[in-house]
N, C-alpha and C positions, 0 to 999 in steps of 0.2 A: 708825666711829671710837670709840676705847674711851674712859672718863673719863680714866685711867691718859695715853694719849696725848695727849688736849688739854691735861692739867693739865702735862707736859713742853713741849707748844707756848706756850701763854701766860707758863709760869713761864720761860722760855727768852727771849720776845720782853720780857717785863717786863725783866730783868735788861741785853737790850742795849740799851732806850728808854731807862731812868734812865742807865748810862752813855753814849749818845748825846747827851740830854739835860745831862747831868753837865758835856761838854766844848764843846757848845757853847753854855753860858751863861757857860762860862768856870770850871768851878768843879773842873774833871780835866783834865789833859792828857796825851789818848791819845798823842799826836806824841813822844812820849817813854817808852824803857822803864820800865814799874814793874808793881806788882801788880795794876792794874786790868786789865790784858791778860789776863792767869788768870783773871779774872771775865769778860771776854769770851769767852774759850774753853768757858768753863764755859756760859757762855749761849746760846753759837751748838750747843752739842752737843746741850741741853737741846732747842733749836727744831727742830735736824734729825733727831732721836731721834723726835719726835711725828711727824713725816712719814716715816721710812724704816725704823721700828722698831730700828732700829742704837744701840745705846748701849756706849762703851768700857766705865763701870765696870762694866753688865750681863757682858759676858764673862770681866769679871776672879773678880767673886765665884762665877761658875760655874764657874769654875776651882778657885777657892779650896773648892768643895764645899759651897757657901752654897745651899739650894733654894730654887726660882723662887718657890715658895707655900706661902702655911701651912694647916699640915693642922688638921685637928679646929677650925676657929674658927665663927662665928657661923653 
């Protein structure tokens, strides 16, 4: 497993513990639509991106003609 992948699995599980966390100390309520669901999304994609290599905005920017690596660096 690459750093690249775990840094998307933890940054992915962090993100759904603090709002796990967030609603039931009582202080978000998932039970209802708002912007905290986009931050779930965002988090659960980050977790399963580090396990199945699959990432949405990966496919976009390679679309968009963005390259995967940088050349000439360190």
């Amino acid at each position: 497993m690459t750093i690249n992948r775990i840094v998307r699995i933890v940054a992915g599980f962090f993100i759904m513990l603090s709002l796990g966390l967030a609603h039931f100390t009582g202080q978000a309520d998932l039970s209802q639509l708002s912007w905290l669901w986009f931050t779930a999304f965002v988090g659960a994609n980050l977790f399963q991106s580090g396990f199945t290599k699959f990432c949405p905005m990966d496919s976009v920017l390679k679309k968009l003609g963005v390259p995967e690596n940088e050349r000439g660096g360190c």
